[in-house]
N, C-alpha and C positions, 0 to 999 in steps of 0.2 A: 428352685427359685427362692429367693430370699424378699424376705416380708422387711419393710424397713417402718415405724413408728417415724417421721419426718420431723415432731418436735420432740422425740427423745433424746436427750442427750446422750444416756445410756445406749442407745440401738447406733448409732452412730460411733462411739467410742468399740463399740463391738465388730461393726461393719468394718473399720479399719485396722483393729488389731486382731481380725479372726477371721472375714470372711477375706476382702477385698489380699489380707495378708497370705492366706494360703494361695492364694492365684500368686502374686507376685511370687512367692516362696514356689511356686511347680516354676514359672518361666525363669527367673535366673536359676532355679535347679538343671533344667532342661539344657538350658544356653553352656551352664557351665560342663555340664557334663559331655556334650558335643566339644566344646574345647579339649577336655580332657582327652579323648580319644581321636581328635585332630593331633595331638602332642602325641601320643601312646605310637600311630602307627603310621608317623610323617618320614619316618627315617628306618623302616621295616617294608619288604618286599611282603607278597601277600603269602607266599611262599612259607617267610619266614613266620607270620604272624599265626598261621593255620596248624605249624607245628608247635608253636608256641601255646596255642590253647585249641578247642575244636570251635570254641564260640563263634571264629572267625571264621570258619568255612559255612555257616548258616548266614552270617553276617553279609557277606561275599557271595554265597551260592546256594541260600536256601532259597526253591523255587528253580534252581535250574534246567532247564530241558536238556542240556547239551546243543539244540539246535539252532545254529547260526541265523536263521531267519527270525527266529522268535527264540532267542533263550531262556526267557524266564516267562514263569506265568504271571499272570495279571495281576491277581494278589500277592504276590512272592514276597516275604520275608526283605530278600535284597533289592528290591524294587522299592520297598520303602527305605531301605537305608540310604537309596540311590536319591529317588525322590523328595524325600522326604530329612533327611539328616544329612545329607550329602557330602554320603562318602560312597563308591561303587569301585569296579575292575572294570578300564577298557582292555582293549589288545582281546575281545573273546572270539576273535574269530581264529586267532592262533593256538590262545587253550585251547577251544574244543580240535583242532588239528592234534596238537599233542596228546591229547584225550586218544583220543582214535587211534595212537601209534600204539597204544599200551601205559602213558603217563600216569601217575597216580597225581588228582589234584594239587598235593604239594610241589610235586616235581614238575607242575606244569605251569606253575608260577610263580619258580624261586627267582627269576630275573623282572616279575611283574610289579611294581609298587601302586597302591591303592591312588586312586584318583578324589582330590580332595575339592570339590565345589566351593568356592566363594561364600554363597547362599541358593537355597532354593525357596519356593514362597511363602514354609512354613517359618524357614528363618530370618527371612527377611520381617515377617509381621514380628514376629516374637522378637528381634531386635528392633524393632523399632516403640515396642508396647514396654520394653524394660525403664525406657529413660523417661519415660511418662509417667511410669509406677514409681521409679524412683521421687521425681519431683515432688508427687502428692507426699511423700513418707520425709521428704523435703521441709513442706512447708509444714507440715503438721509434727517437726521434728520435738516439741515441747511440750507435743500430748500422747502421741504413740513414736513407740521406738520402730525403727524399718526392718521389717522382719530376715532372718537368713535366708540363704539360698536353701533350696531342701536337695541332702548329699542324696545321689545316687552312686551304687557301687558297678562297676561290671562283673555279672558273676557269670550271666549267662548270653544269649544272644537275643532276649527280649529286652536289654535294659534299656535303648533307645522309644521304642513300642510302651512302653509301661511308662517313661516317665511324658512321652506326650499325651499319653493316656490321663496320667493327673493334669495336666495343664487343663488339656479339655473339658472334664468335669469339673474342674476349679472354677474353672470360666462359664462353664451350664448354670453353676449355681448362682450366678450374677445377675443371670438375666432374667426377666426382661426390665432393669430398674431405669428410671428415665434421672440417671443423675450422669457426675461423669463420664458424660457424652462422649468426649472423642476414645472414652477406653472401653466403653460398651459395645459403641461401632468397631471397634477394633477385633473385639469378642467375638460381633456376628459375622465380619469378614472372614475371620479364623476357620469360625465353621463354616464359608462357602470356599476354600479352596477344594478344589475339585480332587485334587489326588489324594486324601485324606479321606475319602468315602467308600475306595478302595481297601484299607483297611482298617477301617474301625467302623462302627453301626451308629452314625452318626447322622443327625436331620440339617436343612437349612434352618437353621434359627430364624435368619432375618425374614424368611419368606413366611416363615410361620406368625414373626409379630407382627407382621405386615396384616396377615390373610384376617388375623383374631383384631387386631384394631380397625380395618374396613368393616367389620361388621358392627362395631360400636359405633364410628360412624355415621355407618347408614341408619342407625335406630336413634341418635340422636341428632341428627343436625336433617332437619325440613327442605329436601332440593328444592324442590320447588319455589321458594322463599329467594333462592338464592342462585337459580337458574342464568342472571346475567351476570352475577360474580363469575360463575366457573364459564359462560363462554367466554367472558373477554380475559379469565387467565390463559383460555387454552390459544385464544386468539395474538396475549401478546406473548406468551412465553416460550419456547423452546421444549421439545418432551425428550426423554432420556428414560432407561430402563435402571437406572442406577440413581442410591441416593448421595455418595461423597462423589464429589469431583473429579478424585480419582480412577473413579469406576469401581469403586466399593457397592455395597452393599446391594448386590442384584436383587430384580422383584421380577416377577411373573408376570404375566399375562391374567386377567384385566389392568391389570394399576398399570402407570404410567406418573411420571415426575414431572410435572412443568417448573420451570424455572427462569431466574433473567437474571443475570450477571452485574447489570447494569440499564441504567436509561426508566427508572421508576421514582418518581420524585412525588412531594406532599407537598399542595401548594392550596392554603387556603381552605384545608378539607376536606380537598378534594382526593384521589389519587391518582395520578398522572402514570400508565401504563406505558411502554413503548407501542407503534405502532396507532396512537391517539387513542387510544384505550384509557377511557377515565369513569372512576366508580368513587361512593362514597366512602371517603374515609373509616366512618363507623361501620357501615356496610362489607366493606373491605375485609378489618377485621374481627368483625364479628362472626363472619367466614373460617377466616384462617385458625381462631384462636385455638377452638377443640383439637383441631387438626396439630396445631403446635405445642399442647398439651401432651399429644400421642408421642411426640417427638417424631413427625411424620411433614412437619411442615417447620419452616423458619423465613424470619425475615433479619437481614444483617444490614446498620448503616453503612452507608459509605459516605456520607457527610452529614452535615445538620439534615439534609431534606431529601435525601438520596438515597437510597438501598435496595441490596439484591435479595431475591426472595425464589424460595424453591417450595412444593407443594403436591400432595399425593393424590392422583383423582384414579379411576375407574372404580371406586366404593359404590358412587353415585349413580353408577348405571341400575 
């Protein structure tokens, strides 16, 4: 976790050309290096790639069973290449035939060419968290310079494993900071893809800064005081188990999200819920603020007197 000074100029000048920089520096290292090896063995049978180096028969078949119901084990080496970097061998129910006649791996998939994935969920995030990294290094082009990509080489058959392994911990060290929000959430998403827990010893972040700020929460803000705030949030809003829209950021069990998209307007002071739900203005948010301090609650306009509003309850119980 990184500690930030919020009126230093210095901590900030640091924040972006050393912390926030090496995260960007693992993700386009990561991104490119999967290019690299999209190019390396687009136009090579697996066949050829396995006598070419041995890298690639751990790459391809470490974890293998041989057995067509289940060929690889759960945490298999190629099961994160598959899952997770997306590259793998179909056609395995044929290898393992040629297997059984007497084949030697090479020769049982010198007509096989590797299977190249579009995206899977870890590249989808990490392409979409690059052009957001970029932007900030964008706009900030006149105070810090935007750092390289960090090279990886292939030497052996962890070099996929090792370089999302830096991404990860680049990205642990961010958190839990409540600034550039949409690339924090991005952070704690990363850490809840599920197939990534498979191999590496990795927590839910998000549940974690969830479970540590409901306890702040409950020790400073009085339910009591504010018992008809939260039922008529709970009365107009909508509840979800996730905080982005998309279905990001999952929480557990007690919390719950309520939120409203629309139909919340400020009229006179007052505030006009859907469903005839009206509370006092101040009342309102003097509710929500701590909460939106946590970055656990928001309220976004949608016109002069209009806006949607999302918010984290089961602390409360």
């Amino acid at each position: 976790m990184i500690e930030i000074n919020y009126h230093s100029e210095d901590a900030w000048q640091k924040y972006f050309s050393v912390d926030l920089a090496e995260f960007y520096s693992c993700v386009a290292g990561f991104l490119n290096l999967r290019d690299s090896v999209v190019q390396q063995i687009s136009d090579q049978t697996v066949g050829e790639l396995i006598k070419e180096s041995g890298l690639w028969k751990s790459v391809f078949f470490g974890g293998f069973t041989a057995d067509e119901s289940e060929p690889y084990y759960e945490n298999a080496l190629a099961k994160f290449y598959d899952e997770v970097f997306g590259i793998r061998v179909d056609n395995i129910g044929a290898i393992i035939s040629r297997l059984k006649e007497g084949s030697t791996l090479e020769s049982a998939t010198k007509d096989i060419k590797p299977t190249i994935k579009e995206e899977t969920p870890v590249l989808k995030k990490l392409s979409e968290l690059k052009p957001k990294l970029e932007t900030i290094y964008k706009i900030l082009r006149d105070v810090v310079d935007k750092p390289n990509a960090k090279e990886y080489e292939i030497r052996d058959s962890f070099f996929g494993l090792n370089a999302l392994r830096d991404v990860l911990n680049a990205g642990k060290k961010l958190l839990p900071l409540y600034l550039l929000r949409e690339i924090i959430l991005d952070i704690y998403s990363l850490f809840q893809i599920e197939s990534l827990a498979k191999f590496f010893n990795i927590e839910d972040e998000f549940a974690k800064f969830v479970k540590i700020n409901a306890g702040k929460l409950k020790q400073s803000i009085v339910v009591s005081q504010f018992s008809n705030v939260i039922d008529k949030i709970k009365g107009a809003g909508y509840s979800r188990t996730y905080f982005r829209p998309n279905g990001e950021c999952k929480i557990l069990d007690p919390f719950t999200f309520y939120y409203r998209e629309g139909g919340s307007k400020i009229e006179s002071g007052i505030v006009r819920l859907p469903y005839e739900h009206s509370l006092n203005y101040t009342e309102f948010f003097a509710f929500l603020a701590p909460i939106m301090f946590l970055d656990l609650a928001y309220v976004r306009p949608i016109s002069e007197k209009e806006f949607y509003w999302c918010c984290l309850l089961g602390w409360e119980r």
